[in-house]
N, C-alpha and C positions, 0 to 999 in steps of 0.2 A: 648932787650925789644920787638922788631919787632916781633922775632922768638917766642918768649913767648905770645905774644898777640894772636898768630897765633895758637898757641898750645890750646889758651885756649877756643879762637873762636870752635876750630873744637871740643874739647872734650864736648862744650857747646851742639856744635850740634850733635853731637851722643849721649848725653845725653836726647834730643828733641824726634831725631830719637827712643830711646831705650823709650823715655814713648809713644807714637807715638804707635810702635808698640805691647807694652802693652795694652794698651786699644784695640786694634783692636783685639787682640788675646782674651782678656776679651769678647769680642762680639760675638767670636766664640763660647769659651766655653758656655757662658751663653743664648746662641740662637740667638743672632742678623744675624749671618750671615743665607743666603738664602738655603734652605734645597735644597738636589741633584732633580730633577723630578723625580717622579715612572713613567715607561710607564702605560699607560690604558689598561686595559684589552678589547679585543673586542668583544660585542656579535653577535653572526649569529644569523638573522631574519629570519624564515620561511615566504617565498613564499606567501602561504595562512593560514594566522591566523585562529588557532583553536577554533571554538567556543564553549562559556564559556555555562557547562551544567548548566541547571534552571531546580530544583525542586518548585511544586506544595505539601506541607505536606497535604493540606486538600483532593489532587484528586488524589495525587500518581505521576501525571503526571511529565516525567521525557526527557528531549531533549538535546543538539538538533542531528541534524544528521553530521558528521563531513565527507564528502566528502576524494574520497579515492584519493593519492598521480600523483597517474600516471593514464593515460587515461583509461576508464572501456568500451571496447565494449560494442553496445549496446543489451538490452536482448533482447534474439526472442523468439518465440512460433510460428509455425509452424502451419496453420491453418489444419482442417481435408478435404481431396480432396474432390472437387467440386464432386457432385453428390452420395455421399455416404449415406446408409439410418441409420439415428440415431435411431428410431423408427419407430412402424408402431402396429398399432391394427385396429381390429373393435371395433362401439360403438355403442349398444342400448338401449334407454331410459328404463325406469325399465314397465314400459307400453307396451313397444315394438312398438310406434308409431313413432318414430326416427330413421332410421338406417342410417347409413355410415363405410367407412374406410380412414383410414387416414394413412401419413406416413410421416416423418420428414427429409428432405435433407438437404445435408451441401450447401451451397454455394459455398464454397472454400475459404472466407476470412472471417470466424468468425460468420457468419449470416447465419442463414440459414430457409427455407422456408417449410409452412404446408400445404401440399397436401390433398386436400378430394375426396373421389370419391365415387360414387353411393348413394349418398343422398337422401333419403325420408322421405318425413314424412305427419303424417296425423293430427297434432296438428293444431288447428282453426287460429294459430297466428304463424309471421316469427319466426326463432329459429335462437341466435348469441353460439359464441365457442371461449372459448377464454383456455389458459395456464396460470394454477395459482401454488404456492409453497406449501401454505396450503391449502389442501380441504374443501370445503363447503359441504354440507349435502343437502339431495335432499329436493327441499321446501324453502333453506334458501333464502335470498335476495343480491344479491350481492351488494357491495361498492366500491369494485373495479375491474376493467376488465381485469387486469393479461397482458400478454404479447400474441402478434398477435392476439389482436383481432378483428371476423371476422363473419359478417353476410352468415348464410347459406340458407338462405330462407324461404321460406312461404310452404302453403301445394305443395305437389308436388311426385307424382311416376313415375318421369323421368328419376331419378337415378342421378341428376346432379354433377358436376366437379365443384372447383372452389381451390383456395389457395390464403396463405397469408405471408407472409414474418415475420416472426419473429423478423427480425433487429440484429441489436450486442448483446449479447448475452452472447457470450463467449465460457462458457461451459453452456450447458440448461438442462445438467440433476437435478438442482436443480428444474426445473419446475415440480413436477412430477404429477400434476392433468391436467387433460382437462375436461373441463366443457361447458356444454351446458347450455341454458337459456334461457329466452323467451325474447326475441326483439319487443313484442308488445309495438304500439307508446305512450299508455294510458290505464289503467285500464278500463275504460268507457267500459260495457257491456262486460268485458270479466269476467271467472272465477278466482277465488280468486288465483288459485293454475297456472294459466297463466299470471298472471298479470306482468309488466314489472322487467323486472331483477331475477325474478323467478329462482330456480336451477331447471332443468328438469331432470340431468342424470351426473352424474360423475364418469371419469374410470382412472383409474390408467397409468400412461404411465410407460413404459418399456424400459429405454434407454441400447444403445449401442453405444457410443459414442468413439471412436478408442483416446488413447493416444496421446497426442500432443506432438511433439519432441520440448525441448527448450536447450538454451544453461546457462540454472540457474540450479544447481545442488547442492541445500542446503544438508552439513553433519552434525550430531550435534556431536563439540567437547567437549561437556562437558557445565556445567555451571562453571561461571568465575564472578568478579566483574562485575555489572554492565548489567550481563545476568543468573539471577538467576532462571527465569521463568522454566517449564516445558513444555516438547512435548506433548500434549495432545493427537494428532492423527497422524496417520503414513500411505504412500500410500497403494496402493496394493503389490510394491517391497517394502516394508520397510521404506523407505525415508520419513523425517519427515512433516507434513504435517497443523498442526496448533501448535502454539507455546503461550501456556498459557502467558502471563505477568506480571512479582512480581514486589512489589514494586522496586524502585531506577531503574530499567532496563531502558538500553537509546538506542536508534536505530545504535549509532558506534558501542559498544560490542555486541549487540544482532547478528547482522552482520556479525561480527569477530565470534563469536562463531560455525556460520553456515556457518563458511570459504566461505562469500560471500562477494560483494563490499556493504558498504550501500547502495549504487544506486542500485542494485539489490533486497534490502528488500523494497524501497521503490515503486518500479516499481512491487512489490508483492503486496504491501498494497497501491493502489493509494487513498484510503480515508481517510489516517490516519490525525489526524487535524496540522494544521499547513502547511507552505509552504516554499516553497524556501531553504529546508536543514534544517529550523528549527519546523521537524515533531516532534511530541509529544507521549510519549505511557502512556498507561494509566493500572495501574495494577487493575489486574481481568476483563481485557479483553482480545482479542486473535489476533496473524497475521497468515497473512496466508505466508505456506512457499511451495507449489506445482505451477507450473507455470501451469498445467492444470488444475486448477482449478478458472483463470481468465475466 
């Protein structure tokens, strides 16, 4: 009876055990047990976050500029040597009461200075000279006095000397008029055709301005997304020199296309709007891509 109680105890209990582990196994199949972990997958973060391009539909306008990976020496331009002559004429009023000669030197750092010599004149009132882009017409009034401008005097056949400094500049063969005009302090008792800011005489300047060596060497590879625009003008060698703008065009491709670092287009166009990398282009406008033309 012992032996049988014992017998029945244990089969009792592997019958416990045997539902026991049916339900556990019920739990597996039907999802209770804990799923294996997947490992995560990991992403690599760039360094410097590429920033996100913003179109303008109503202005075209299309940015920003995405700085380039690895360090970009910085761009040079090589100024033209100090004392070299850019220009140089004589100028006489259409009267022939004004004469002088002038001549344009470099400074050596981008600026450079407007020599006059042998000055006279027989006009009743001082006479100023200044450097302007578009020419005025003799008689017009001026509005504004252009760049080095510079009082030459009153009546005088002494032949006098005097200069003016032109300032940064850059390149000054865009300046291409020199203009004279009457520096009288008031109309009061003078002629109509004397009277303040008067044009007396305008001559054409003739630049020779020597090639600035830089180390920006824009190519144009082709148009590509995002640099759709066209070359519009080309240097003397060839080498592209303004660059049309079409729509969608953004300063990173424009860049890429002229196998240059952004920081070099933008160091071409330092007025483009925008700052900080987030410059802007605007289609049916132009950059510029020749460094001697800063």
């Amino acid at each position: 009876m012992v032996h049988r109680g014992k017998t029945r105890r244990f089969a009792t209990a592997l019958g416990v055990g045997a539902v026991i582990a049916g339900v556990l196994a019920g739990c597996a199949l039907f999802g209770g047990a804990q799923p294996t972990p997947t490992r995560a997958r990991h992403t690599t973060h760039s360094a410097t976050p590429t920033p996100k391009r913003t179109s303008d539909t109503a202005t075209g306008a299309v940015g920003s500029a995405t700085p380039s990976a690895a360090p970009v020496p910085p761009a040079t331009l090589t100024p033209v040597a100090a004392r070299t002559v850019v220009a140089q004429g004589d100028v006489a009023s259409p009267k022939g009461s004004i004469h002088f000669h002038y001549r344009i030197v470099s400074n050596g750092n981008n600026t450079y200075t407007a020599e006059y010599s042998g000055f006279t004149s027989s006009v009743p009132v001082p006479v100023s000279v200044t450097l302007l882009e578009i020419p005025p017409s003799v008689g017009d009034g001026l509005t504004f006095h252009g760049v080095g401008d510079h009082p030459l005097g009153g009546p005088t056949t002494a032949g006098a000397s005097s200069s003016a400094l032109l300032g940064d500049v850059g390149q000054p063969s865009y300046l291409g008029t020199l203009v004279i005009y009457s520096a009288a302090a008031s109309a009061d008792g003078v002629p109509q055709e004397l009277g303040p800011d008067k044009v007396l005489a305008v001559n054409s300047i003739h630049w020779s301005v020597p090639v600035r060596e830089s180390n920006v060497h824009p190519v144009d590879g082709g148009a590509r997304q995002g640099a759709t625009g066209t070359v519009s003008s080309t240097t003397a060698s060839g080498a592209p020199k303004r660059y049309a703008i079409a729509p969608g065009d953004n300063p990173t491709d424009v860049a890429a296309r002229f196998g240059i670092p952004v920081e070099y287009l933008l160091w071409l166009n330092p007025d483009l709007p925008g700052d900080g990398g987030n410059q802007f282009l605007y289609a049916s406008t132009s950059l510029n891509l020749d460094p001697d033309s800063l």
